[in-house]
C-alpha positions as CSV (number, residue, x, y, z in Angstrom):
1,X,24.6,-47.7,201.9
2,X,25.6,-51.4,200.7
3,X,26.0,-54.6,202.7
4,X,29.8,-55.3,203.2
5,X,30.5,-57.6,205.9
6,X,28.7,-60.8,206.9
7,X,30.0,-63.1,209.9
8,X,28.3,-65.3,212.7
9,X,29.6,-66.7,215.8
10,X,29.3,-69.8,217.3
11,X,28.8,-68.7,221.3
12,X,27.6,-71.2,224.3
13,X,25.4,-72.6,225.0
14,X,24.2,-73.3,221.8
15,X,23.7,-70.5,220.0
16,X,24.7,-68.8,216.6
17,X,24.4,-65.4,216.1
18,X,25.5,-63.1,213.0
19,X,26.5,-59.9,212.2
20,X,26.0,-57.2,209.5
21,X,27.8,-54.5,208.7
22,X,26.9,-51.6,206.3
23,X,29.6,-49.3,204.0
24,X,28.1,-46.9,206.7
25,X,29.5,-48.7,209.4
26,X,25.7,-49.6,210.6
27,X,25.8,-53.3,212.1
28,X,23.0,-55.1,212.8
29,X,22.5,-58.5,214.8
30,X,20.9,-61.4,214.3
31,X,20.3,-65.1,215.8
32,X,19.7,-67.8,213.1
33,X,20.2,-71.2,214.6
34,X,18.6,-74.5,215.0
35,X,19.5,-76.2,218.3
36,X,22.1,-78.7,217.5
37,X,22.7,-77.7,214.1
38,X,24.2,-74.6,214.5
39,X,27.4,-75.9,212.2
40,X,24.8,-76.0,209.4
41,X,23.2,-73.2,209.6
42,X,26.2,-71.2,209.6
43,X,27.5,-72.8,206.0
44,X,24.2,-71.5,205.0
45,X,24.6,-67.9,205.9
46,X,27.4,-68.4,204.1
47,X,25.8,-69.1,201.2
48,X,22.9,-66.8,201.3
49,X,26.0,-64.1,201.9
50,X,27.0,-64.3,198.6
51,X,23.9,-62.4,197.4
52,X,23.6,-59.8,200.3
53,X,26.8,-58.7,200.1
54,X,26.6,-55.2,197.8
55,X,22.8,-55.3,198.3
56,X,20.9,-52.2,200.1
57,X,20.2,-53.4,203.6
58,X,17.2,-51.3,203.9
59,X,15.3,-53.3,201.1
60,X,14.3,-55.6,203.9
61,X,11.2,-57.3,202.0
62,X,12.9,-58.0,198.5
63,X,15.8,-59.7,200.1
64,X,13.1,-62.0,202.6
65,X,11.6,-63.0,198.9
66,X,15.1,-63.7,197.3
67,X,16.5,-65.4,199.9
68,X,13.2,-67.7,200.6
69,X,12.5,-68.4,196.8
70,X,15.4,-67.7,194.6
71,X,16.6,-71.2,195.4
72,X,14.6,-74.0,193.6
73,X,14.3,-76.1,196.7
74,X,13.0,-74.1,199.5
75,X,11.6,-74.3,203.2
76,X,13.1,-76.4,205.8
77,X,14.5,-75.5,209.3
78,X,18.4,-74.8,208.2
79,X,17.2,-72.3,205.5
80,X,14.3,-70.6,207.0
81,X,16.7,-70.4,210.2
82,X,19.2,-68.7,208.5
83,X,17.3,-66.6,206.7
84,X,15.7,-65.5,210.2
85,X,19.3,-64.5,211.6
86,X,19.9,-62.3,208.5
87,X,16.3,-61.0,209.0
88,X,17.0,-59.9,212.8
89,X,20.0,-57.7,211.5
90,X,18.3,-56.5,208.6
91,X,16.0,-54.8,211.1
92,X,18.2,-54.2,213.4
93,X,19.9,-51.9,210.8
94,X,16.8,-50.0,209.7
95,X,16.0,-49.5,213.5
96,X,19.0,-47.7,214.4
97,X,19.4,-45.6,210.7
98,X,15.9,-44.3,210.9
99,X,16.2,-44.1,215.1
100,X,13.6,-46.2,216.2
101,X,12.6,-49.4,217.5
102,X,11.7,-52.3,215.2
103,X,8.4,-52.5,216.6
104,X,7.6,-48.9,215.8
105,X,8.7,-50.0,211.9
106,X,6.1,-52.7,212.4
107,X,3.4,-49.9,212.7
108,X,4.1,-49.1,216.6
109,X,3.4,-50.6,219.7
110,X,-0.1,-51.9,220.5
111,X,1.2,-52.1,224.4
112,X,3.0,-50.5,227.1
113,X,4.6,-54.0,228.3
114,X,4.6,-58.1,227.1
115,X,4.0,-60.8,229.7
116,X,7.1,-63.1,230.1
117,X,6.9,-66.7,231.6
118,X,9.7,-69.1,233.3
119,X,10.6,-72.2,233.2
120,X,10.4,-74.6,235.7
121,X,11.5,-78.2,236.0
122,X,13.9,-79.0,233.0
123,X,13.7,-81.8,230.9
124,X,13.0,-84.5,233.5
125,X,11.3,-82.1,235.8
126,X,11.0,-83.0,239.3
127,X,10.5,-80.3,242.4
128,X,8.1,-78.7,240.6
129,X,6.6,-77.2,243.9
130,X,9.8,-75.3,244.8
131,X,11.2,-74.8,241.5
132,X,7.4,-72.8,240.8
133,X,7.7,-71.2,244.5
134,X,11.2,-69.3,243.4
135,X,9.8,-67.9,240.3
136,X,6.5,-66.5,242.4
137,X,9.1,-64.8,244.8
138,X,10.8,-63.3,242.0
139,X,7.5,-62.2,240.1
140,X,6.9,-64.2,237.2
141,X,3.1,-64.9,236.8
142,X,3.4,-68.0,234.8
143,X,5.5,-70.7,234.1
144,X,5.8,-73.4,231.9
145,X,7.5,-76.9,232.4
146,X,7.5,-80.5,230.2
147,X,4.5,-82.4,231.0
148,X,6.6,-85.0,231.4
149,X,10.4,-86.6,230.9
150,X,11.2,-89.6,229.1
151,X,7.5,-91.1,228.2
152,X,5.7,-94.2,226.3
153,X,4.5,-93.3,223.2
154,X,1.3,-94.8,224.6
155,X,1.7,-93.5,228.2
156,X,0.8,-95.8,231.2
157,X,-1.9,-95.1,233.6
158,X,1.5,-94.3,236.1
159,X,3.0,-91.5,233.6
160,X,-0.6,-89.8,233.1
161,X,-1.1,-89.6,237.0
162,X,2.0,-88.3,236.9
163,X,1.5,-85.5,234.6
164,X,-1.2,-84.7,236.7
165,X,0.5,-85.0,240.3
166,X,3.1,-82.3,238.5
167,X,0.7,-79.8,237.3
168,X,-1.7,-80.1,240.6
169,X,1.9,-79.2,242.4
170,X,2.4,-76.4,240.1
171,X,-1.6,-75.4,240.5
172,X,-1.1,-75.4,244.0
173,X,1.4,-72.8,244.3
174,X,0.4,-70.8,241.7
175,X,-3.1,-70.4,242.8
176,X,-5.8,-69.3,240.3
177,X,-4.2,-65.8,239.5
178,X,-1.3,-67.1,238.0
179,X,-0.5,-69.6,234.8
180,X,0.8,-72.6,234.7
181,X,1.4,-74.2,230.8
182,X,2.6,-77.6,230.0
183,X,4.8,-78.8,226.9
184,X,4.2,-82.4,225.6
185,X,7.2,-82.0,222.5
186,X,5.1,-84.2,220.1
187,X,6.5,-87.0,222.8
188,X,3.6,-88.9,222.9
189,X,0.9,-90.6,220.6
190,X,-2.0,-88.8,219.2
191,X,-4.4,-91.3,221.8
192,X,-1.9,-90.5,224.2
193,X,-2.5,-86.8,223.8
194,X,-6.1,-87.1,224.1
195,X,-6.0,-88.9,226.8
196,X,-3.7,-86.3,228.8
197,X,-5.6,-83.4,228.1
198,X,-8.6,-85.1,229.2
199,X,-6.9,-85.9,232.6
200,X,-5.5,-82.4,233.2
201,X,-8.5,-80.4,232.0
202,X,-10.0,-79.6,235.9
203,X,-6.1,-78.0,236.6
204,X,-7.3,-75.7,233.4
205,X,-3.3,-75.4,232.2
206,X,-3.0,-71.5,229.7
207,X,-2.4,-74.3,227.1
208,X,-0.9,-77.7,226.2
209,X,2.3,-77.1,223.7
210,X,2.9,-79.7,221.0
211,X,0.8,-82.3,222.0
212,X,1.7,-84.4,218.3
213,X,4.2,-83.9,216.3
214,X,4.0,-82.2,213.2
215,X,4.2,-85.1,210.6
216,X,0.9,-86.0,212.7
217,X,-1.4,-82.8,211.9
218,X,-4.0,-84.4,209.8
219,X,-5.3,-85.8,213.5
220,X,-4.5,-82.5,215.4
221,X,-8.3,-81.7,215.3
222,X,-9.4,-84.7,217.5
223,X,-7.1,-83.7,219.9
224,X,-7.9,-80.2,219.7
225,X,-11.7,-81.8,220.6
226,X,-10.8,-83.6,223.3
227,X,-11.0,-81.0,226.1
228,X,-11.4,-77.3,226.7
229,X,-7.9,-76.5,227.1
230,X,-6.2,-74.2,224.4
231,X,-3.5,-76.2,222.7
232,X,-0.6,-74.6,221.3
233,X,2.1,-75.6,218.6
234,X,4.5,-74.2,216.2
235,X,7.9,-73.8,217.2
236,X,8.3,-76.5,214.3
237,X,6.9,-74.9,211.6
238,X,8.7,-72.7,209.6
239,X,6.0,-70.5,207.4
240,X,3.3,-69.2,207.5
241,X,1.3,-71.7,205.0
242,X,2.4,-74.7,207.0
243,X,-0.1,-72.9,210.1
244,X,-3.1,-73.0,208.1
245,X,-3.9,-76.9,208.9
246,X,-3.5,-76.9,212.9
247,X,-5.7,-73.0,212.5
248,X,-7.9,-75.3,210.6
249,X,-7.6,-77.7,213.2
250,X,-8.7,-75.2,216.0
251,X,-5.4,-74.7,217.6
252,X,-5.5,-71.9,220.0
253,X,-2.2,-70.7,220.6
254,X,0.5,-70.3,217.8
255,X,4.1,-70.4,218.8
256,X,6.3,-70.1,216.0
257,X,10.3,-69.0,217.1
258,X,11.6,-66.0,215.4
259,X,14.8,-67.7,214.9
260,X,13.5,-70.8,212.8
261,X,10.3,-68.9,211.4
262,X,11.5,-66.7,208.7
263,X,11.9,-63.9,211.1
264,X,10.7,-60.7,212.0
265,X,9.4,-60.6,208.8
266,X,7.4,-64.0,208.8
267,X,6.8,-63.7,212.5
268,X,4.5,-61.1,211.9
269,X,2.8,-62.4,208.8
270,X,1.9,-65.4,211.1
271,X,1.0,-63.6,213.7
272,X,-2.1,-61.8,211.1
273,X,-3.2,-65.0,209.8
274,X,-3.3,-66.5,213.3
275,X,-5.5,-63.2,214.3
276,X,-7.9,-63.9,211.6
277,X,-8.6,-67.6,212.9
278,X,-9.0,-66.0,216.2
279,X,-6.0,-67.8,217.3
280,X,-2.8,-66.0,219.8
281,X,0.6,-65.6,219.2
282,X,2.8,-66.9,222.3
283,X,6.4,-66.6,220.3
284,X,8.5,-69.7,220.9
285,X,12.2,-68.5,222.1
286,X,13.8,-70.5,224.7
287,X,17.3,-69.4,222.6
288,X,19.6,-66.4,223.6
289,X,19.6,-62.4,223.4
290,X,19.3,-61.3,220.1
291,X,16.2,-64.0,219.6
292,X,14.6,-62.8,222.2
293,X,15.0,-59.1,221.5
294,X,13.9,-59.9,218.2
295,X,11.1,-61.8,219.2
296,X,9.9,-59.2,221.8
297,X,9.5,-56.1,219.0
298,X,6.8,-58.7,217.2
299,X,5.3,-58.9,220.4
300,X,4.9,-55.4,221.5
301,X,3.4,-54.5,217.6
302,X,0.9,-57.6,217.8
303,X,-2.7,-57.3,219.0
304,X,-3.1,-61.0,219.3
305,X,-0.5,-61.3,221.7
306,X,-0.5,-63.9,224.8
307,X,2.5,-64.4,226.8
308,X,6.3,-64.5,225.6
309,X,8.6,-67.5,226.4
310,X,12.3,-66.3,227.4
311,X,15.1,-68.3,228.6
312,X,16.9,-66.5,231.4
313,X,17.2,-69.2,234.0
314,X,16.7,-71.9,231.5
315,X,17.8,-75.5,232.5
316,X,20.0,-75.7,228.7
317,X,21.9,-71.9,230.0
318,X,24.5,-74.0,232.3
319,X,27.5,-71.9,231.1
320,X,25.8,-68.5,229.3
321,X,22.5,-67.0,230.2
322,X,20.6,-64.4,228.4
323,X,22.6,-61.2,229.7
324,X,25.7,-62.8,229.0
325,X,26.5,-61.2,225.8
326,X,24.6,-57.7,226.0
327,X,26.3,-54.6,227.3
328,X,23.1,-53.7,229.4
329,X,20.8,-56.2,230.8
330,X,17.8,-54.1,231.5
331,X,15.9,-55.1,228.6
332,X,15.7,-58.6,230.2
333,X,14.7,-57.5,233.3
334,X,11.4,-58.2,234.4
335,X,9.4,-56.2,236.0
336,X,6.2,-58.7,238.2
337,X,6.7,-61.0,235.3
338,X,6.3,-58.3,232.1
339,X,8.8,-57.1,229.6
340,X,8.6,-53.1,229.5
341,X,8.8,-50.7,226.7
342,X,12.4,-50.3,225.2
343,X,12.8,-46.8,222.9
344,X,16.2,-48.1,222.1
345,X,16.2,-48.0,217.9
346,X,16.8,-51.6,216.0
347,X,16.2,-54.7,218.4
348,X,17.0,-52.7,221.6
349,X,20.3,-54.3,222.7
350,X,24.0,-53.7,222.5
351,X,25.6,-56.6,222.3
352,X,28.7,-57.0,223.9
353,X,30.8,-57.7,220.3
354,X,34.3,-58.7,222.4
355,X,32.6,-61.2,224.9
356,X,30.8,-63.0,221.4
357,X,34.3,-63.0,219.5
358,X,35.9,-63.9,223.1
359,X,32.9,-67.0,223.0
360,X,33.3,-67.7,219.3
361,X,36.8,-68.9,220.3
362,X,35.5,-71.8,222.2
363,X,32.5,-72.3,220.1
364,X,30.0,-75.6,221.1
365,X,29.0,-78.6,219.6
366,X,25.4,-78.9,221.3
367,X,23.2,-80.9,220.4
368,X,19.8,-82.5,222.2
369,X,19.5,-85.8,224.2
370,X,19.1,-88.9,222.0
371,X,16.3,-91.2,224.3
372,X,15.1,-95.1,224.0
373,X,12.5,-97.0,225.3
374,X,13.7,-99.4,227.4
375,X,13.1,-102.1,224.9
376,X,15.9,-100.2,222.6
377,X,13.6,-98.0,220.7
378,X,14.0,-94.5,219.6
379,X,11.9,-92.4,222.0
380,X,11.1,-88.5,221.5
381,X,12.5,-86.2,223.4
């Protein structure tokens, strides 16, 4: 059995996904994209094409080192993104020729169902109380919003009552039984950080995502210091030697996305060193089906495992949601707020290959808000 096809899709809302196809007529899926750059990404699947095609599919490991290292200049989001896509269908293939699940490849499953949250609020989120209230009635027992919109880089006294006003909302309804997390996005300064987490320690949030930015991890352990709540991070870190500092640090929670990460493949590796610094894996994927299906294998086959972030509902999914290109959406149906057991072999989905060459057609050119401070400045978002 030989590689003989490669092709991706551009599908809304912002997605990329890819396709394999074996001399067998085995086709495997797979979701390598970085939001707003899909365009990129796809020229490099193209690239890393040209040695997969011919190659033995089921040689999943050699072609993770060749297509990581075989080019001088490595790393990076575009590359280890694509390489994650090609990853996903890589084990998607082996799933459904050896007729199992990925996560039974992985060593089998280590639980009978994975905890799911929502999210609430979007990026300037506002109603929290009612937007948390519908996902109660539906199930979910935790949610996670942006601490904040638009924010100083050295927040006012204003925005860090307001941070706190939100998540005492979101408390309120929750109760103590439930979760509530909180995502900074690296959109405020490393004081700034410290001084949040101090102010929302008594609502005791699951965790505080991305409270700096990566560039700013040689001060991640004083904020890690400044509280008792777990902080999380990793959706922007793409192997698993760029988690060693913020594990030094004391990071708690690591979160990186199986579509940017390296993949199944890498997903895991991080997941094992994260489990030797006594640290959780709460897999990043706020993207489509074939990420999330992807992710969700990992997440079954990991002892270490928190809570899994999923997108159906999302605040980006205005035109496509999550079931929108799968034949059957019962494998992102959740059941009081947990994922259960799929036996289907590869990632556990059919995708729906006319609605994705249907959505192709229209494609997207997505990308994320560009913010300023009001005196002009570039702002994070």
């Amino acid at each position: 059995m030989k590689i003989e096809k490669i092709e991706t899709f551009l599908v809304p809302p912002r997605w990329l996904f890819c396709r394999v196809e074996t001399s067998d007529g085995v086709v495997g899926w797979g979701e390598p994209v970085v939001e707003g750059r899909a365009e990129v990404v796809r020229a490099a699947i193209d690239v890393l094409a040209e040695y997969l095609i011919g190659q033995d599919p089921l040689q999943i490991e050699r072609h993770w080192q060749v297509l990581t290292k075989g080019g001088f200049y490595r790393g990076g989001p575009v590359l280890s993104s694509a390489v994650a896509g090609l990853d996903h269908a890589l084990w998607d293939i082996a799933g459904k020729v050896y007729g199992a699940p990925v996560a039974a490849l992985l060593g089998g499953r280590v639980r009978d169902r994975v905890r799911v949250y929502a999210w609430v609020g979007g990026d300037e989120p506002a109603s929290i109380g009612d937007a948390v209230a519908e996902q109660v009635a539906a199930g979910m027992t935790a949610v996670k919003m942006n601490a904040s919109g638009q924010i100083q880089t050295s927040p006012s006294v204003a925005e860090v009552n307001d941070i706190v006003t939100r998540l005492a909302a979101a408390r309120e309804v929750l109760g103590d039984s439930r979760d509530v997390a909180i995502d900074l996005h690296g959109r405020v300064g490393v004081a700034g950080a410290r001084r949040i987490l101090h102010a929302v320690e008594g609502l005791q949030p699951m965790f505080v995502e991305e409270p700096v930015l990566p560039e700013q991890m040689a001060h991640l352990s004083s904020v890690v210091e400044t509280s008792t709540i777990p902080v999380a991070l990793g959706e922007r870190l793409y192997h698993r030697a760029e988690f060693m500092a913020p594990l030094n640090a004391g990071v708690a929670v690591v979160q990186p996305d199986v579509s940017h990460a390296g993949g199944i493949s890498e997903l895991r590796r991080i997941a094992v060193l994260a489990d030797a610094h006594g640290a959780m894996l709460a897999p990043h994927c706020p993207l489509g089906p074939i990420s999330l299906a992807a992710s969700l294998q990992v997440s079954f086959a990991t002892p270490n495992f928190l809570i899994q972030e999923q997108s159906r509902g999302i605040h980006y999914n205005l035109s496509n949601d999550l079931t929108s290109y799968v034949v059957d959406p019962a494998p992102f149906t959740w059941v009081n707020g947990h994922a259960e057991w799929n036996p289907l072999p590869g990632l556990g989905i059919t995708v729906d290959e006319a609605a994705v060459r249907a959505a192709d057609k229209i494609g997207h050119t997505w990308r994320n808000p560009v913010w300023t401070h009001e005196d002009g400045s570039f702002a994070e978002w």
